[in-house]
C-alpha atoms as one frame of an Amber mdcrd trajectory, in Angstrom:
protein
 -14.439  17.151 -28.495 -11.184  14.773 -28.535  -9.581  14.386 -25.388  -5.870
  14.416 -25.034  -4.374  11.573 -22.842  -3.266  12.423 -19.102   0.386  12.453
 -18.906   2.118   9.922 -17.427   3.009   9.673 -13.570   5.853   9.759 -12.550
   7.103  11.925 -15.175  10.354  14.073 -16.177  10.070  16.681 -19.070  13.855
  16.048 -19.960  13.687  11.941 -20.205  10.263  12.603 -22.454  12.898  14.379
 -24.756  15.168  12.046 -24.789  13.390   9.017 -24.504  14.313   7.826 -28.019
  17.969   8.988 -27.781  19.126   5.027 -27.415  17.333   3.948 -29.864  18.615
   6.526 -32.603  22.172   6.960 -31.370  23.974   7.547 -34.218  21.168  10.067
 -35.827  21.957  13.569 -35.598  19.669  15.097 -33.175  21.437  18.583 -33.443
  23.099  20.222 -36.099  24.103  24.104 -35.503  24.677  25.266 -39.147  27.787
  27.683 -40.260  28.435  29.250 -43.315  31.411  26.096 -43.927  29.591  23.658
 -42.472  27.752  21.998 -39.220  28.174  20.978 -35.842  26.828  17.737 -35.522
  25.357  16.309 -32.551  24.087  12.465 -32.436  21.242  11.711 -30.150  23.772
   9.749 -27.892  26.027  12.278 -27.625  23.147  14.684 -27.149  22.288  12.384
 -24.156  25.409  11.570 -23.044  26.300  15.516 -22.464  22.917  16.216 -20.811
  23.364  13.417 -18.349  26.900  14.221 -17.510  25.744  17.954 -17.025  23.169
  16.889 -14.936  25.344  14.944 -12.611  27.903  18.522 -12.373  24.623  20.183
 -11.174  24.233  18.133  -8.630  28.030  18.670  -7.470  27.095  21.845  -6.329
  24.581  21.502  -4.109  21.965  23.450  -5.130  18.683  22.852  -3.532  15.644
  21.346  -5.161  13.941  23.532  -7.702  16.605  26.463  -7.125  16.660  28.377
 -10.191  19.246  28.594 -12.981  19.229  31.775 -14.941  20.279  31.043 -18.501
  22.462  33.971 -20.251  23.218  32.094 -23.177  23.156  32.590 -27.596  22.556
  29.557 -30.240  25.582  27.447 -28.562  24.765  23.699 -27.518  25.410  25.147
 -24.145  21.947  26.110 -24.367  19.765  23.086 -24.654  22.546  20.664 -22.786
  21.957  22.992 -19.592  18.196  23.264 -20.154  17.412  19.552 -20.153  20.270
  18.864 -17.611  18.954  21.129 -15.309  15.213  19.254 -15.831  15.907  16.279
 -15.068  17.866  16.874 -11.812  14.590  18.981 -10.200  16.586  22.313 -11.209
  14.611  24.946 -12.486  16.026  26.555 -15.648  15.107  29.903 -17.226  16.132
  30.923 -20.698  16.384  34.804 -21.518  16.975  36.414 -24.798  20.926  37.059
 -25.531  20.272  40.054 -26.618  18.866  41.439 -23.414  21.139  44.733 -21.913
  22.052  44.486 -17.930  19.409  47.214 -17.432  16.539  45.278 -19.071  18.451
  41.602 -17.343  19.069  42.768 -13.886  15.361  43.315 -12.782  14.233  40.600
 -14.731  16.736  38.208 -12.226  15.563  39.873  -9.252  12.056  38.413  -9.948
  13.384  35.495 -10.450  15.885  34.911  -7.548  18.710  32.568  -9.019  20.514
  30.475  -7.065  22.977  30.106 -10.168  23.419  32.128 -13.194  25.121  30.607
 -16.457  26.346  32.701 -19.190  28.906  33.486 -22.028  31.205  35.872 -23.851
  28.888  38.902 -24.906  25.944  38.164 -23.397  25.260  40.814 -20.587  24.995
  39.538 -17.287  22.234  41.239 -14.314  23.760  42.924 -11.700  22.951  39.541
  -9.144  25.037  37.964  -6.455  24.423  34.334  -7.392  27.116  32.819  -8.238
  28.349  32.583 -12.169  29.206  29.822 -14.515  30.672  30.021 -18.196  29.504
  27.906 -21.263  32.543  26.309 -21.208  32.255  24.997 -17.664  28.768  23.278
 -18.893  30.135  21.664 -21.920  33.185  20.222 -19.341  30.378  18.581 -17.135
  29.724  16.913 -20.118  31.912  14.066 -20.196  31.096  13.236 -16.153  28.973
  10.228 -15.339  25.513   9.592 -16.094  23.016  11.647 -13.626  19.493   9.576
 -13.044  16.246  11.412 -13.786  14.118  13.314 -10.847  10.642  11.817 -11.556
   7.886  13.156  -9.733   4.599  14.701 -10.107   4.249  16.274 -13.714   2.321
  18.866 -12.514   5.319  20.000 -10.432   7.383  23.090 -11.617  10.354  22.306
 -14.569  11.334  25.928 -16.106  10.438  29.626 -16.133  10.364  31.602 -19.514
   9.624  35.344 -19.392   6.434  36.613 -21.424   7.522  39.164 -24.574   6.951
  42.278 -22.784   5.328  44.104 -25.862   2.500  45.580 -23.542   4.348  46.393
 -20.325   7.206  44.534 -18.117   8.020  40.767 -18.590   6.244  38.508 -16.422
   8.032  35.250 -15.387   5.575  32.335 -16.533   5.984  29.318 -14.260   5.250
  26.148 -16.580   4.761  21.973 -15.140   7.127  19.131 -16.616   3.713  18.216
 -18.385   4.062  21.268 -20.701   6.087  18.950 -22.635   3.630  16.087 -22.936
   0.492  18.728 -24.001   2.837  19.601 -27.125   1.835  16.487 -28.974  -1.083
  17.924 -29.592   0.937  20.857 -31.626   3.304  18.401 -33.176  -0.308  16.435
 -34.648  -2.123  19.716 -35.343   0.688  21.766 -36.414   3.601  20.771 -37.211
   2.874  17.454 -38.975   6.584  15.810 -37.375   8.234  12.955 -38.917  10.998
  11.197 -37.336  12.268  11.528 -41.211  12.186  15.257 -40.763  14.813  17.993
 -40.823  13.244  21.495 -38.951  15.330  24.158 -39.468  14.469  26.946 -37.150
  15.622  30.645 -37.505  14.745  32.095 -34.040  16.759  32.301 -30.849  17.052
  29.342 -28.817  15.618  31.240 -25.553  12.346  31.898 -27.341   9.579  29.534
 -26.614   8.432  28.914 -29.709  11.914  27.867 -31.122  12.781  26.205 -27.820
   9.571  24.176 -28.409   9.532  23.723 -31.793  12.727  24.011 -33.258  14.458
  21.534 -30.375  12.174  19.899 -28.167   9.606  18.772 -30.460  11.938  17.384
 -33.154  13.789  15.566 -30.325  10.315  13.744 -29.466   9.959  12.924 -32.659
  13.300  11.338 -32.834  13.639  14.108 -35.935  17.118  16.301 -36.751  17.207
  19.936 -35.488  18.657  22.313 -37.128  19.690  26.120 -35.834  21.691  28.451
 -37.896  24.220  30.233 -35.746  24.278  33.651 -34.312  25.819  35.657 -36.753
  23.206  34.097 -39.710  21.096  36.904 -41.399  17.657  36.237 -43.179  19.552
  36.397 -46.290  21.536  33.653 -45.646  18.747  31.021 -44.933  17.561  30.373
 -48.469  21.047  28.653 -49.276  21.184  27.042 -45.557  17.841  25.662 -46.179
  18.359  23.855 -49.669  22.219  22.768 -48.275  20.970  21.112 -45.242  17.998
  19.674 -46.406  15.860  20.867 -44.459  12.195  19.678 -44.920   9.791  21.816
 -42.754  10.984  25.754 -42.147   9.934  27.606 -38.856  10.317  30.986 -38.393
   8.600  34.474 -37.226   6.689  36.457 -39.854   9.445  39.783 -40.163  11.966
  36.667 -41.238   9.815  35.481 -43.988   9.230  39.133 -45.620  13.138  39.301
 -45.203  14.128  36.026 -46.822  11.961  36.791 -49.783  13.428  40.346 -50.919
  15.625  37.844 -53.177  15.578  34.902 -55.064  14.675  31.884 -53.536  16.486
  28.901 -54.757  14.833  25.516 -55.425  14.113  23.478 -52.092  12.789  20.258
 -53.217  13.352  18.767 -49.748  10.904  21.167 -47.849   7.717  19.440 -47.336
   6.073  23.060 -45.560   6.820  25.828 -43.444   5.831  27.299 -40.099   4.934
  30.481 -38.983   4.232  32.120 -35.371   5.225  35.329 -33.134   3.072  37.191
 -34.503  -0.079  37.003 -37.179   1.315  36.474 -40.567  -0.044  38.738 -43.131
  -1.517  37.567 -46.360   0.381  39.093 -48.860   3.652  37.636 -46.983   2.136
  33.977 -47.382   1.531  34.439 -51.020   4.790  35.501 -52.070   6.428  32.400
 -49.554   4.137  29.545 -51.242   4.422  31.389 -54.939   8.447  31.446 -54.768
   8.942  28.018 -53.002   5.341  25.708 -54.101   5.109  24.807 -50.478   2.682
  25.937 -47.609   2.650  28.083 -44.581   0.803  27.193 -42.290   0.657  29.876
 -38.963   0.030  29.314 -35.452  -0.948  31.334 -32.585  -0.005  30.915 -29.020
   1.585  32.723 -26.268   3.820  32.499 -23.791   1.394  30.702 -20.996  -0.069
  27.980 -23.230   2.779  28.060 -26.427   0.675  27.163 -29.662  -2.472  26.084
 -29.388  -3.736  26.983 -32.373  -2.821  26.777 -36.093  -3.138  25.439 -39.460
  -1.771  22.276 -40.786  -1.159  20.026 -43.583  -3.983  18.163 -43.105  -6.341
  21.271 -41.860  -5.369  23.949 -43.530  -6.729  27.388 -42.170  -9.379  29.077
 -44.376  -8.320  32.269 -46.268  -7.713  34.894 -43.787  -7.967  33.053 -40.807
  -5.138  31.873 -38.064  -6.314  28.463 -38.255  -7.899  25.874 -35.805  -7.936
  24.536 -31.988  -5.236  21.789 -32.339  -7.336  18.359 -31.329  -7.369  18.200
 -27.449  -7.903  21.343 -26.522 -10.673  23.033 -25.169 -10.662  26.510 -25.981
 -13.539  29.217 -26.050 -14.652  33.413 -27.763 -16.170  35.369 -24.725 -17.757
  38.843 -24.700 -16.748  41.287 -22.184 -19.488  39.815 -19.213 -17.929  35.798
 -19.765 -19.795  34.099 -22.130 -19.211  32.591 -25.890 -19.371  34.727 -28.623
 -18.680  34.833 -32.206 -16.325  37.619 -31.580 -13.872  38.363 -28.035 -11.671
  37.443 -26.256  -9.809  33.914 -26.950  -9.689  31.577 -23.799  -8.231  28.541
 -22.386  -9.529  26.109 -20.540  -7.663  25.655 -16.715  -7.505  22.223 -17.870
  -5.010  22.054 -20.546  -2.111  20.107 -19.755  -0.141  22.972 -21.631  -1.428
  26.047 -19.670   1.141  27.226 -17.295   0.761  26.811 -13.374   0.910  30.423
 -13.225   3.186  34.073 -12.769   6.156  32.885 -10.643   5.698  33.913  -7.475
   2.421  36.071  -8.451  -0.666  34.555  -7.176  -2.583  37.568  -7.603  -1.332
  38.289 -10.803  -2.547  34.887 -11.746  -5.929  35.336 -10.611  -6.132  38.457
 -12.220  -5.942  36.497 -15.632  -8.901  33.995 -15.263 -12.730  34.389 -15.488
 -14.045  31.312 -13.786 -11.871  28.202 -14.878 -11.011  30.125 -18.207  -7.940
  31.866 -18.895  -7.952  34.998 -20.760  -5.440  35.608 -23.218  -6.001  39.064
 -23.881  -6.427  38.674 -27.782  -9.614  39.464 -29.655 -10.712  36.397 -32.596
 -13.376  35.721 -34.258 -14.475  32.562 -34.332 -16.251  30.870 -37.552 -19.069
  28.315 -37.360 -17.233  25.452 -38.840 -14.288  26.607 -35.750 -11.652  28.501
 -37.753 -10.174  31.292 -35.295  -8.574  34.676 -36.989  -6.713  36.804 -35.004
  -7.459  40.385 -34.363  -5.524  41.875 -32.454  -3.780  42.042 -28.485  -7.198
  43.216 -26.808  -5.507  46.339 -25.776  -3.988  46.863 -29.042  -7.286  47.246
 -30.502  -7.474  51.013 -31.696 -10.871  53.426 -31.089 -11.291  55.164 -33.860
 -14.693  57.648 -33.751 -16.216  55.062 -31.063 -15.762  51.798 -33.400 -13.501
  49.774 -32.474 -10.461  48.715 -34.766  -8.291  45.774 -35.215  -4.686  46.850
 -36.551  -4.386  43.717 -37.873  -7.123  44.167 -40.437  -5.583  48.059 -41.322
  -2.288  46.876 -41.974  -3.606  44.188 -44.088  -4.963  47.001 -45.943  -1.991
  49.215 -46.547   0.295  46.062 -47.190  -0.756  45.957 -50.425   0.523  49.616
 -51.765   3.177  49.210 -53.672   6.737  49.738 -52.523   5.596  48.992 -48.790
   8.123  46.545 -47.691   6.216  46.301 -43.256   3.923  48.499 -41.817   2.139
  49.125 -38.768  -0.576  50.514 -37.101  -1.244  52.002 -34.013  -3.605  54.447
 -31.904  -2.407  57.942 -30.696  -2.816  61.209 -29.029  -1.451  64.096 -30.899
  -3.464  66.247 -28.878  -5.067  65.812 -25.203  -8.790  64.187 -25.906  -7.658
  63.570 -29.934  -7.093  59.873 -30.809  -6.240  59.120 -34.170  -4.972  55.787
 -36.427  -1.186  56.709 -37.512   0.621  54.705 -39.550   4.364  53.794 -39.803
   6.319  51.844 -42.982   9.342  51.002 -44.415   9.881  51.356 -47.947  13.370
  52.126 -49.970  11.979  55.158 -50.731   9.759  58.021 -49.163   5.747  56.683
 -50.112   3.714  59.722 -51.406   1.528  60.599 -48.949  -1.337  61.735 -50.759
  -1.389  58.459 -52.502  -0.778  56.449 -49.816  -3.742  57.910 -48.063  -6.078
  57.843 -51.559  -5.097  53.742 -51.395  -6.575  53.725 -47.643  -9.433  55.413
 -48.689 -10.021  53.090 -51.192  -9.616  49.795 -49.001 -10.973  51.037 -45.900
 -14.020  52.585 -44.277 -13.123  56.151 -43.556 -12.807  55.334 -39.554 -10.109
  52.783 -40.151  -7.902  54.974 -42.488  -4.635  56.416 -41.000  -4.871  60.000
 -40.351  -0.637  60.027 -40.879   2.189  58.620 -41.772   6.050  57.778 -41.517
   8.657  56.371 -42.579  10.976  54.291 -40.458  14.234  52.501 -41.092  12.670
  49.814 -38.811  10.043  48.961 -37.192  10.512  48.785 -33.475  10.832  44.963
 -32.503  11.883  42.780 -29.044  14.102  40.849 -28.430  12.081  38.476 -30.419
  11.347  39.828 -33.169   7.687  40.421 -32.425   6.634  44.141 -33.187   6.753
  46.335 -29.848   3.493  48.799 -29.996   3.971  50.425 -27.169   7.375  51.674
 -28.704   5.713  52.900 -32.146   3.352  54.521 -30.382   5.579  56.454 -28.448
   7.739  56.858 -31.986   4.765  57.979 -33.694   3.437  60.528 -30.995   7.054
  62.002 -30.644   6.868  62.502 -34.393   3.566  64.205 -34.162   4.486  66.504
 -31.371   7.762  67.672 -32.803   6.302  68.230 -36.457   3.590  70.588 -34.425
   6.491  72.392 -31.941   7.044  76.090 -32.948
């Protein structure tokens, strides 16, 4: 098993980002594309505003590791604030834009900011701290220089919330060293060039396009690129061969979107990357058939980020998620603890990338370890040669006549029936004691039933097969785009009952 390095003592997540800004000063670093244009930002600049932030922080006399809740969009607010607060021992914590004061307000009682930072349209929590506009960030960004608080890089640098798909977000404490573990992504995944151009179509509060689409470039002394707010999937074909962009990351729901039309040449993209949420086959297909490049998926969650994928040069088998990057040390247990071919994926309490735990939760923590292994709730299989493929969130996976099911594999299934454009899978109870599999799509058109049930039949063992089915305008998402199941099931059941009401 390869070992990744120890980080480096003393350490600060934010100067590990920017440790090749003076060297490439006059490289863009950012560019945040519009429909006329780009916002360029060179790595000195970059530096220069992130420094000068820093040193505004301090002005106000915040304590040491007080925390800074971020209610920011895709502005340059975003990451200037981030890394600013980092390197001053602030503790920053992104949250989706598109959160509502009801879902934001409890959310920054767990957290307890000492400052919040926000802008135009983004809804604020009902939270005494005091408030700070984007604007006042970018005017701290033409103060002096700020040094860099380097320390211990196990110590605490930011707080991200987890998705929330199976019950309230958690706030997932994470070490400056978090930064330093993702080389093993940017080797195993990614395959980063400092000759690269990433464009990235997520929200800059999500991890993985924090991580990937900023962060990791920035190590690499690579260009960033983020499309602005208002950008729809339909728009990112054009960005993509305009910018020249050579690797693509985005969620799965943003690929199936982006190829409803025409993709135009991109001789500039080298690959593309996929994670949020397991990227079905058909989906990868059509992406390398219309643009002759790869997509190669990753898995990972908000505790650990990616850990593991597929990559240029170890491409994941047919059907499966892909491989533990090199470095980690990862393990399948059964239900009593030990390895199996299929369970429960784990990490190791020794990767530099695992969090230090639930803010503020030490219980909760506890609860999420066997022994020095941390359980990420999702079933894999595991291959002998190592290949992992995903099966499902372990409490996602359906019962269905005492076997149990992995939606994942289902949807798979009913993917392939013509005219379905998503679909999704879930476990419900139309009556009390009666589970059954229910499916719901989207299509532009009602599906026939009876066929769409005769192509189940056909593709899947009689336990696995949907028992009904709807069609949705949508399927229910979060804030990031990942599909909510605890939502369609709750849209599925209220479907059921009302069809059976009087």
């Amino acid at each position: 098993m390869e070992i990744w390095p120890p980080c480096p003592a003393p350490f600060n997540l934010a100067a590990h980002v920017l440790a090749r800004a003076e060297t490439l000063a006059d490289k863009p670093a950012l560019e945040i594309l519009h429909p006329d244009g780009a916002e360029i930002w060179s790595y000195a600049r970059l530096r220069r505003a992130v420094l000068g932030c820093g040193t505004g922080l301090l002005a106000l006399g915040l304590p040491k590791n007080a925390r800074v809740l971020m209610r920011l969009g895709n502005t340059t607010a975003f990451p200037i604030l981030y890394l600013a607060a980092i390197a001053v021992g602030l503790v920053p914590v992104p949250t989706s834009a598109a959160l509502t004061e009801a879902e934001i307000t409890p959310m920054a009682a767990a957290i307890a900011p000492a400052l919040i930072v926000g802008q135009a349209g983004v809804a604020l929590p009902d939270h005494p701290a005091p408030l700070l506009t984007d604007g006042d960030i970018l005017a701290m960004a033409s103060l002096p220089p700020c040094g860099y608080d380097m320390g211990d890089p196990n110590r605490l640098a930011y707080v991200v919330f987890t998705s929330g798909t199976s019950g309230r977000p958690l706030p997932v404490a994470h070490a400056h060293r978090a930064i330093w573990a993702r080389g093993m992504m940017r080797a195993g995944w990614q395959g980063l060039r400092d000759s690269d151009r990433l464009l990235h179509a997520g929200a800059f509060n999500w991890t993985y396009t924090l991580g990937c689409g900023l962060l990791d470039p920035w190590v690499a002394g690579a260009t960033a690129l983020i499309p602005d707010a208002a950008t729809k999937p339909a728009d990112l074909p054009a960005l993509l061969a305009r910018h020249r962009a050579t690797i693509f990351a985005a969620a799965p729901g943003v690929f199936r979107q982006m190829l409803r039309a025409q993709m135009p040449p991109l001789p500039a993209l080298r690959h593309a990357l996929s994670a949020g949420e397991a990227l079905p086959d058909a989906t990868r297909a059509a992406w390398e058939d219309a643009t002759q490049t790869l997509v190669h998926q990753a898995f990972g969650l908000s505790e650990c980020s990616t850990f593991v994928s597929g990559s240029t040069a170890l491409p994941a088998p047919h059907g499966a998620t892909g491989y533990p990057q090199a470095g980690r040390r990862i393990a399948v247990l059964d239900d009593a603890g030990q390895p199996a071919a299929t369970g429960i994926l784990a990490i190791h309490r020794s990767d530099p990338g695992l969090m230090l735990g639930y803010l503020d939760a030490p219980d909760q923590t506890a609860a999420r370890f066997h022994g020095d292994w941390f359980l990420t709730g999702d079933q894999v299989a595991i291959a002998p040669d190592g290949a992992i493929t995903y099966l499902g969130r372990h409490d996602d996976l359906m019962n269905a006549g005492g076997y149990r099911v992995s939606p994942i594999e289902v949807e798979a299934a009913l993917a392939r029936f013509a005219g379905v454009q998503e679909v999704a899978v879930t476990e419900v109870e139309p009556t009390a004691g009666t589970r059954i599999i229910a499916c719901a799509y989207v299509a532009a058109h009602p599906i026939d039933q009876t066929a769409f049930a005769a192509h189940a039949a056909q593709n899947l063992a009689r336990y696995k097969q949907p028992r009904t089915f709807l069609r949705l305008d949508a399927l229910p998402r979060n804030a990031n785009n990942k599909l909510n199941r605890r939502a369609l099931r709750a849209i599925l059941e209220h479907a059921l009952h009302s069809t059976e009401s009087p």
